[in-house]
VMD Tcl script that builds the backbone (N, CA, C; Angstrom):
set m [mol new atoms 354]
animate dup $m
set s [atomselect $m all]
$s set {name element resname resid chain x y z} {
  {N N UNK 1 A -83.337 97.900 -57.583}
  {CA C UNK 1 A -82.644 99.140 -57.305}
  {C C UNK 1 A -82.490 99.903 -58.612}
  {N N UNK 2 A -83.058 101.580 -58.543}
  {CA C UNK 2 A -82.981 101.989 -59.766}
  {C C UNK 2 A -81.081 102.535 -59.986}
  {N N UNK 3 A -81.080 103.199 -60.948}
  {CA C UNK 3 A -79.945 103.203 -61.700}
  {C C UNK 3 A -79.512 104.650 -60.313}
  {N N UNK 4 A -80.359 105.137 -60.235}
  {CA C UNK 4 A -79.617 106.429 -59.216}
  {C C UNK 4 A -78.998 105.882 -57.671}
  {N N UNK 5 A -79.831 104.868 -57.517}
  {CA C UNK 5 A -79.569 104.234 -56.375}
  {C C UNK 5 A -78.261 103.327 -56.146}
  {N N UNK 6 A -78.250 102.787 -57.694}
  {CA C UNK 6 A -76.941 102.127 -58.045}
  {C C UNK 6 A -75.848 102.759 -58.076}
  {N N UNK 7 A -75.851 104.117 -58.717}
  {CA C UNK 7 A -74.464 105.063 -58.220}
  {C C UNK 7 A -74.256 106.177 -56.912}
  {N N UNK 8 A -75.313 106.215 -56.486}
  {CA C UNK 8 A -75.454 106.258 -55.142}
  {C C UNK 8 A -74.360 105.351 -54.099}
  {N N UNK 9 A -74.828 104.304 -54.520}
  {CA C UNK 9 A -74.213 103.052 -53.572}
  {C C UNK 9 A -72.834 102.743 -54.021}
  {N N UNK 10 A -72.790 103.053 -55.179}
  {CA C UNK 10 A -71.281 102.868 -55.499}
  {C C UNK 10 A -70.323 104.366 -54.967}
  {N N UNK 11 A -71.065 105.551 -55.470}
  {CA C UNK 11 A -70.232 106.573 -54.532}
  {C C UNK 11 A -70.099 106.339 -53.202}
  {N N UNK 12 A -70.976 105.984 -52.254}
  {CA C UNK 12 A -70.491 105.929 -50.749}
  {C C UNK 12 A -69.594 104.174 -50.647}
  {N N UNK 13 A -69.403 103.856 -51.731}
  {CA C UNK 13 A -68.250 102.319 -51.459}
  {C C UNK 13 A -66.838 102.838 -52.021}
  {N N UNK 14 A -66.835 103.435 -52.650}
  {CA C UNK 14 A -65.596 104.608 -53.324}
  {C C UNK 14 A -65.549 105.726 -52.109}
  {N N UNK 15 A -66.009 106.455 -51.611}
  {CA C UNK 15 A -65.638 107.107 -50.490}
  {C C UNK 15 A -65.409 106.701 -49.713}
  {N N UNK 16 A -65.867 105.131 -48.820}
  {CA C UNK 16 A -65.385 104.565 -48.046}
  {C C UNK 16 A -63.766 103.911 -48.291}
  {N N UNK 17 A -63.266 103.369 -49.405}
  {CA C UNK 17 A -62.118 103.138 -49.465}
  {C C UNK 17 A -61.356 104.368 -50.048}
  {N N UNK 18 A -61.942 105.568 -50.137}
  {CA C UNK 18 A -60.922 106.688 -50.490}
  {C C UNK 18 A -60.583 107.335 -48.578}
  {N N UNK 19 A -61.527 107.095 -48.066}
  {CA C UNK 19 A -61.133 107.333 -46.777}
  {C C UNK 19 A -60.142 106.306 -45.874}
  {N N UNK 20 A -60.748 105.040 -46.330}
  {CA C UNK 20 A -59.286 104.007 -45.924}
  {C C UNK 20 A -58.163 104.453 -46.528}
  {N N UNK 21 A -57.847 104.323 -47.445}
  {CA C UNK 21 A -56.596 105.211 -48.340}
  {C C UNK 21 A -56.004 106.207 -47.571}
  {N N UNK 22 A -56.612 106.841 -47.249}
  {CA C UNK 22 A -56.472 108.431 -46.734}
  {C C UNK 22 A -55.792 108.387 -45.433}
  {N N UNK 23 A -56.619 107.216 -44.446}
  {CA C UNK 23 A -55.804 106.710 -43.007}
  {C C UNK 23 A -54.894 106.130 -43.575}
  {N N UNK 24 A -54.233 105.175 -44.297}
  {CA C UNK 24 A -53.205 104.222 -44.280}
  {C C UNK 24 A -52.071 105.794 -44.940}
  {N N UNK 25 A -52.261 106.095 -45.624}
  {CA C UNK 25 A -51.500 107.465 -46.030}
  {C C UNK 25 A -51.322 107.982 -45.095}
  {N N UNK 26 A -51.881 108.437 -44.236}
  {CA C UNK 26 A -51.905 109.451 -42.956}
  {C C UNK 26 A -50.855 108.866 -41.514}
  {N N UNK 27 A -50.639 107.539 -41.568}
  {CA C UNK 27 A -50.380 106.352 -40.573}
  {C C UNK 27 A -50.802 106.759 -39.266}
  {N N UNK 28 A -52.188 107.305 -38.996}
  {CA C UNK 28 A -52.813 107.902 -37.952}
  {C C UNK 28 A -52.321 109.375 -37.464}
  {N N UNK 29 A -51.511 110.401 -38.449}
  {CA C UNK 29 A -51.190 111.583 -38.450}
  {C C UNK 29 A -52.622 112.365 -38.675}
  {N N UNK 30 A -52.758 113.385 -38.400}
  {CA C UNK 30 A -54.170 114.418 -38.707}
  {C C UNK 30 A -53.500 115.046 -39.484}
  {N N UNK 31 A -54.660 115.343 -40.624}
  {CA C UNK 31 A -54.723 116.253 -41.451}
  {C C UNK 31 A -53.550 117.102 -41.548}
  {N N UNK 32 A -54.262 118.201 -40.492}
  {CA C UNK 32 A -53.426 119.418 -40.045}
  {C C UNK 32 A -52.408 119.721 -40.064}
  {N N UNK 33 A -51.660 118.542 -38.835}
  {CA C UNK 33 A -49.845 118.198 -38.869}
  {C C UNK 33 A -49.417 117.834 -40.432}
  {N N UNK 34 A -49.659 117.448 -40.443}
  {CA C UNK 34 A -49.421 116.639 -42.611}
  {C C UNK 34 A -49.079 118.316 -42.735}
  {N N UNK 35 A -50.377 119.027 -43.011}
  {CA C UNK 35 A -49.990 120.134 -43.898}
  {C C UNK 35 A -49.025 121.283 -43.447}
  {N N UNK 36 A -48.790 121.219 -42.108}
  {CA C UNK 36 A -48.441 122.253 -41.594}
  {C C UNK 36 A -46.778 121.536 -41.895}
  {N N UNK 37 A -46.364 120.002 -42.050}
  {CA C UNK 37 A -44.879 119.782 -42.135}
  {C C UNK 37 A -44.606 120.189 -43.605}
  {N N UNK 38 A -43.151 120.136 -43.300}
  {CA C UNK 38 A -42.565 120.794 -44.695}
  {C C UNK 38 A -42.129 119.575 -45.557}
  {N N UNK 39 A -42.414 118.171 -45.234}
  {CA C UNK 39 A -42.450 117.278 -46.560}
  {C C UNK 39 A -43.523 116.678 -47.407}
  {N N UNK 40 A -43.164 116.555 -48.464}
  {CA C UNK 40 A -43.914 116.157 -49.438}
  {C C UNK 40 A -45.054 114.876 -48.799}
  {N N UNK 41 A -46.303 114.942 -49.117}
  {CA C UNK 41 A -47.477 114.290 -48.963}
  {C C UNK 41 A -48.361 114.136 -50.013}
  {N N UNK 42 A -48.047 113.766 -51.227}
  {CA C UNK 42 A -48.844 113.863 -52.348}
  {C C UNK 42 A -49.628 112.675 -52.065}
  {N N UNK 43 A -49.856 112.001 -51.599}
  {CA C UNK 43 A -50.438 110.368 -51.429}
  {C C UNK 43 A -51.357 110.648 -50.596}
  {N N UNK 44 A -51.252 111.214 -49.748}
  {CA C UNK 44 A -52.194 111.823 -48.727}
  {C C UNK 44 A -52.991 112.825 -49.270}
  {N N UNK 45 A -52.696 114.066 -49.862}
  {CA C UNK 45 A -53.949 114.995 -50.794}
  {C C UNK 45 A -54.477 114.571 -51.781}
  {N N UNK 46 A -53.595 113.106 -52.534}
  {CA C UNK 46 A -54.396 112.741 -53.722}
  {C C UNK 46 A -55.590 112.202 -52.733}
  {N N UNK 47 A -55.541 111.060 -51.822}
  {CA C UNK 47 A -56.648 110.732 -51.441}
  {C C UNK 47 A -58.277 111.423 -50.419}
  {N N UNK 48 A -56.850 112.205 -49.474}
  {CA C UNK 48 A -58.328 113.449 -49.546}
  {C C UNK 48 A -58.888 114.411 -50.389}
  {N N UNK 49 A -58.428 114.602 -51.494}
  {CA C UNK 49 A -59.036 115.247 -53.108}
  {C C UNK 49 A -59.776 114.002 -53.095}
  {N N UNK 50 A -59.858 112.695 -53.478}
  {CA C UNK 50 A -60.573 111.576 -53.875}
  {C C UNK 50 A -62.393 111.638 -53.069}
  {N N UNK 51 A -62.092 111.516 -51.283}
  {CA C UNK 51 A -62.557 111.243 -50.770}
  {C C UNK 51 A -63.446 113.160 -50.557}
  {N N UNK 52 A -63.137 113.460 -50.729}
  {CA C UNK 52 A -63.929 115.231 -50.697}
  {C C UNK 52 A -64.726 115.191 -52.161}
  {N N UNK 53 A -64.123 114.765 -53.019}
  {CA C UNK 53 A -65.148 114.768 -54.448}
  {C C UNK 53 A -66.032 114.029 -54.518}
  {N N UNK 54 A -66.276 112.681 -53.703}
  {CA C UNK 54 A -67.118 111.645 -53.609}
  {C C UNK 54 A -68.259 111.880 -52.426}
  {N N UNK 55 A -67.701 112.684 -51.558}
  {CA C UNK 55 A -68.448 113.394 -50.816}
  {C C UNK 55 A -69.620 113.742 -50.996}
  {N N UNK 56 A -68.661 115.232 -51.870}
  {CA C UNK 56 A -69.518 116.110 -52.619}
  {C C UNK 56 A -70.966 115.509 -53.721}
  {N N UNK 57 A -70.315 114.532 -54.416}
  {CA C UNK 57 A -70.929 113.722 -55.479}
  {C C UNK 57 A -72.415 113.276 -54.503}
  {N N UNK 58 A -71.774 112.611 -53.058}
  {CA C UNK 58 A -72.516 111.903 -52.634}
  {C C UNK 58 A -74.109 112.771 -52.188}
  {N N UNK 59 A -73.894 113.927 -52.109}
  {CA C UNK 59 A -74.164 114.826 -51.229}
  {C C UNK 59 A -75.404 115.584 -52.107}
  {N N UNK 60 A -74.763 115.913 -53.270}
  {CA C UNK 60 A -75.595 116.548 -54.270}
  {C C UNK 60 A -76.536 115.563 -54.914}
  {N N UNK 61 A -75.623 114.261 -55.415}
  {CA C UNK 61 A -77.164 113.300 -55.871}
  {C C UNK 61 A -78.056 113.306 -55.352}
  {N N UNK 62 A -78.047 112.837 -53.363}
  {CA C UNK 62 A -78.943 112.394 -52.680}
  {C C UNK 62 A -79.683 113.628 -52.787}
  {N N UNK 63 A -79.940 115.409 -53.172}
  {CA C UNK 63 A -80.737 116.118 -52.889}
  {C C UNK 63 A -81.359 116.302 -54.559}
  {N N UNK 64 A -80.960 116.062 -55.238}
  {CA C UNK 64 A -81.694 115.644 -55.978}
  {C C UNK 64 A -83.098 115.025 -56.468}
  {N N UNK 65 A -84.336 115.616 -56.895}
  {CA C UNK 65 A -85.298 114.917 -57.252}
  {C C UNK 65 A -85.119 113.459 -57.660}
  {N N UNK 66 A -86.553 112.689 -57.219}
  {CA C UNK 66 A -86.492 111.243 -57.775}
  {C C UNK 66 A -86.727 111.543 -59.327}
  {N N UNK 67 A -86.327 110.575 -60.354}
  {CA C UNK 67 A -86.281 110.564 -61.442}
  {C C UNK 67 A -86.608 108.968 -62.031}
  {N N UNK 68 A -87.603 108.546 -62.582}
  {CA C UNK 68 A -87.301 106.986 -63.050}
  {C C UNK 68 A -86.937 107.236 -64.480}
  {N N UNK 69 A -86.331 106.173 -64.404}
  {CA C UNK 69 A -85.187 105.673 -66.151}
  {C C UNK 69 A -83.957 106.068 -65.823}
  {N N UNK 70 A -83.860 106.929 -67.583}
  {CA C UNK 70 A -82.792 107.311 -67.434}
  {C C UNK 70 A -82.670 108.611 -66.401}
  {N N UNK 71 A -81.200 108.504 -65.921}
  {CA C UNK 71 A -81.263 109.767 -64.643}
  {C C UNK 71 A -79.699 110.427 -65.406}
  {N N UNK 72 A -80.252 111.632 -66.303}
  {CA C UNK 72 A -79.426 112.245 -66.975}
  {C C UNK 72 A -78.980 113.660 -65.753}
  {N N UNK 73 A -79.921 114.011 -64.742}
  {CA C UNK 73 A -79.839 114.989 -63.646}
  {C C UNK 73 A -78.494 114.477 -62.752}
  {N N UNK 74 A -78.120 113.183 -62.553}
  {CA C UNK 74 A -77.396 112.518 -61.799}
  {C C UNK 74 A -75.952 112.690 -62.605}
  {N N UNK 75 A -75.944 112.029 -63.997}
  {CA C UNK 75 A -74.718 112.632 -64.996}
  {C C UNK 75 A -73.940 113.531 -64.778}
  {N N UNK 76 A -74.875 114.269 -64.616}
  {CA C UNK 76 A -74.553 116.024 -64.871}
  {C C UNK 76 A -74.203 116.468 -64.305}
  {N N UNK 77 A -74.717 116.059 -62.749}
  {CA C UNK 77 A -74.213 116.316 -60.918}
  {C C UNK 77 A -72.180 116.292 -61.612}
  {N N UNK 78 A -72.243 114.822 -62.037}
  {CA C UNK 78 A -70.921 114.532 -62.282}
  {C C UNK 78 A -69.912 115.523 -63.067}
  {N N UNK 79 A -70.814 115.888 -64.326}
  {CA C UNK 79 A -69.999 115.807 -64.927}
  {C C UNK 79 A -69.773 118.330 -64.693}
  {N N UNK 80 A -70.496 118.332 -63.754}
  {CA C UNK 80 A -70.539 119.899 -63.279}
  {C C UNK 80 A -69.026 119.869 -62.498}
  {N N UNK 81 A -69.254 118.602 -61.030}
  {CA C UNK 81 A -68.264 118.474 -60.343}
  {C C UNK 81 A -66.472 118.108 -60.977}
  {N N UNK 82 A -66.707 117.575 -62.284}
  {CA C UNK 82 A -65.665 117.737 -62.879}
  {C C UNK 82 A -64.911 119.042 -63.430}
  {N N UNK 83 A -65.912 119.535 -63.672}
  {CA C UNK 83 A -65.581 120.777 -64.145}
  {C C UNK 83 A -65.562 121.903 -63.625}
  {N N UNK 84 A -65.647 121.551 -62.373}
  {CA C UNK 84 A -65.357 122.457 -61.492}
  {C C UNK 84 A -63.795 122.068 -60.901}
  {N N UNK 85 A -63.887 121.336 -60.228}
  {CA C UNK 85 A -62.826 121.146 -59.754}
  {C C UNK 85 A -61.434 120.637 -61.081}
  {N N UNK 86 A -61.278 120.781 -61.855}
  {CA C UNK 86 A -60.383 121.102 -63.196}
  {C C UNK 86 A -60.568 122.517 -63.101}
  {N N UNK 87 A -61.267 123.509 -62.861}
  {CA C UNK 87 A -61.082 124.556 -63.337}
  {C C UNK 87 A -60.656 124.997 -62.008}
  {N N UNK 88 A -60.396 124.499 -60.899}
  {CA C UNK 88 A -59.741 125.173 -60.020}
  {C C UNK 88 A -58.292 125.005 -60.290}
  {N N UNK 89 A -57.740 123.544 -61.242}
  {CA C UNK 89 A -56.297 123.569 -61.259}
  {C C UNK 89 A -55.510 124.598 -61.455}
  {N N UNK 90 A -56.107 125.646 -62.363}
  {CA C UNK 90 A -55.004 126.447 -62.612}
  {C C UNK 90 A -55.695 127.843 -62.009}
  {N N UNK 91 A -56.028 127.866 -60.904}
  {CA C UNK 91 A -56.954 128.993 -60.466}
  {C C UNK 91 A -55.708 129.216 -59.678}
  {N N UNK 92 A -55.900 130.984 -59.071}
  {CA C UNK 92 A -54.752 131.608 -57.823}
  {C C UNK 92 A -54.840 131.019 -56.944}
  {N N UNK 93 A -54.114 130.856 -56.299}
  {CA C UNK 93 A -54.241 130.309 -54.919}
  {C C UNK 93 A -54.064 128.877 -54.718}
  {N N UNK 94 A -54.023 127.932 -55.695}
  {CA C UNK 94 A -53.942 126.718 -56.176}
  {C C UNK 94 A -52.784 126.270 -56.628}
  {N N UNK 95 A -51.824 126.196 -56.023}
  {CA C UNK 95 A -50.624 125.850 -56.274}
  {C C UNK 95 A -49.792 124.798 -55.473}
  {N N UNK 96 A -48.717 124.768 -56.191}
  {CA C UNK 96 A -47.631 123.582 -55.538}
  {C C UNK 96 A -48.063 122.210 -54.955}
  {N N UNK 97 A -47.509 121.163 -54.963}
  {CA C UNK 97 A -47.707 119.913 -54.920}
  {C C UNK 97 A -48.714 119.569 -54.314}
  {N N UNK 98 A -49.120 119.666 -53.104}
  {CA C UNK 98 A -50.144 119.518 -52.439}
  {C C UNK 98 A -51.631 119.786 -52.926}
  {N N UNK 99 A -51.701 121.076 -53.233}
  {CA C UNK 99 A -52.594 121.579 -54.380}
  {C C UNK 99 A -52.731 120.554 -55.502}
  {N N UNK 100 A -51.881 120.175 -56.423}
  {CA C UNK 100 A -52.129 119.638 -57.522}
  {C C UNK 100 A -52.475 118.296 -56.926}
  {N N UNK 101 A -51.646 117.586 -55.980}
  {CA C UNK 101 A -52.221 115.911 -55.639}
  {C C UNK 101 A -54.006 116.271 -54.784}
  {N N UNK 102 A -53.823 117.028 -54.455}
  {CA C UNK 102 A -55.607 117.274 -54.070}
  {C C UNK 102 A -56.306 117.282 -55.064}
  {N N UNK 103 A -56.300 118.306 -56.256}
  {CA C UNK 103 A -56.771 118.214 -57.506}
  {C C UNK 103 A -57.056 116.950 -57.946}
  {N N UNK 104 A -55.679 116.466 -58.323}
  {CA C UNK 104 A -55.872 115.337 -59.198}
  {C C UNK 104 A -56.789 114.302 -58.142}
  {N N UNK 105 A -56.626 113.663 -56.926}
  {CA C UNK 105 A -57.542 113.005 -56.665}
  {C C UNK 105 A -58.937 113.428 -56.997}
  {N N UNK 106 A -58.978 114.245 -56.504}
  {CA C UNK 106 A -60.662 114.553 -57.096}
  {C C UNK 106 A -61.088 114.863 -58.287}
  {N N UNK 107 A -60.297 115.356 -59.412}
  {CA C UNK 107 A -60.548 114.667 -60.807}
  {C C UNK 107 A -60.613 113.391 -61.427}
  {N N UNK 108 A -59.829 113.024 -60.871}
  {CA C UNK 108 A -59.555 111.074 -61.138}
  {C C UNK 108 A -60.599 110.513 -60.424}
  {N N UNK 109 A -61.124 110.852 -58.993}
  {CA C UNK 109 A -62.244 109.906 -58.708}
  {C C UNK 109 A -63.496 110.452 -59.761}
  {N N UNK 110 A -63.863 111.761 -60.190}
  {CA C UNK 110 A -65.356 112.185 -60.558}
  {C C UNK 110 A -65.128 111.574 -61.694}
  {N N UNK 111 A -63.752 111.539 -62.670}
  {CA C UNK 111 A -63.608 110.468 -64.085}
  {C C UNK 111 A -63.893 109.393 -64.303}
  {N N UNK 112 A -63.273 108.655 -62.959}
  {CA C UNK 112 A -63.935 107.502 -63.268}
  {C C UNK 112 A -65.586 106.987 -62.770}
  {N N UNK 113 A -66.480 107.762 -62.601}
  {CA C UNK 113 A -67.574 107.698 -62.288}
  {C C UNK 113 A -68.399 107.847 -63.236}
  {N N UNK 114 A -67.788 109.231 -63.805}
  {CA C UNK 114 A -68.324 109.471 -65.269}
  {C C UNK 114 A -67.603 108.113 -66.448}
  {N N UNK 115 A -66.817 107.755 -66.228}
  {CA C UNK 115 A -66.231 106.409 -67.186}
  {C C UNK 115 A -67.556 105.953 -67.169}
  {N N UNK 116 A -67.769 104.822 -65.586}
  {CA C UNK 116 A -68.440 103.868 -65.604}
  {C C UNK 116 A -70.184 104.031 -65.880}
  {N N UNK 117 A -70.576 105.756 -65.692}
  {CA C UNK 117 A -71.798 105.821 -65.855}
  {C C UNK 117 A -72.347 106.871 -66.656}
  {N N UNK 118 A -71.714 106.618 -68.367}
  {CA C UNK 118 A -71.639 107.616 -69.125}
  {C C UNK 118 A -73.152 107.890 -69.452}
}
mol reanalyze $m
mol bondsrecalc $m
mol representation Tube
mol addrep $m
């Protein structure tokens, strides 16, 4: 298995337990209701921020050209999606708790991806 295939497979095993996360947070509530109540749910947007960035990750590698060796195109996927979604933190419209625990999950998952596959 080449190296793209290897973080391939590790993004859809990280999205799969960012989506378990996401149900046990949720305790079988939808989305919707969550956002539409008026208490705090940061545990719940951190993990759908998590599970939407891994998505995304997952989504853009796979269209990606094949590449053998090093796969610096795959990096970059990463390290774009980081920097995107950081630069939404302090964008309009992006506010208050919910906002920021969405953020931060999906900065914290694309970090540590980029950690493990600098």
């Amino acid at each position: 298995m080449g190296r793209r295939e290897v973080l391939a497979a590790d993004i859809s095993a990280r999205e799969t337990v960012a989506l378990e996360r996401l149900a046990a947070a949720t305790d079988g509530q939808s989305l919707c209701s969550l956002s539409r109540g008026s208490g705090p749910v940061p545990a719940v947007k951190y993990h759908e921020g998590e599970a939407a960035v891994l998505a995304e990750a997952r989504r853009a590698i796979r269209r990606l050209p094949p590449a053998p060796g090093d796969d610096a195109a795959a990096r970059e996927v990463l390290r774009e999606l980081r920097d995107r979604w950081t630069a939404q933190i302090d964008a309009p419209g992006r506010t208050g708790a919910r906002w920021a625990g969405y953020l931060a999950g999906g900065v914290d998952a694309v970090e540590r991806l980029i950690a493990r596959y600098p």
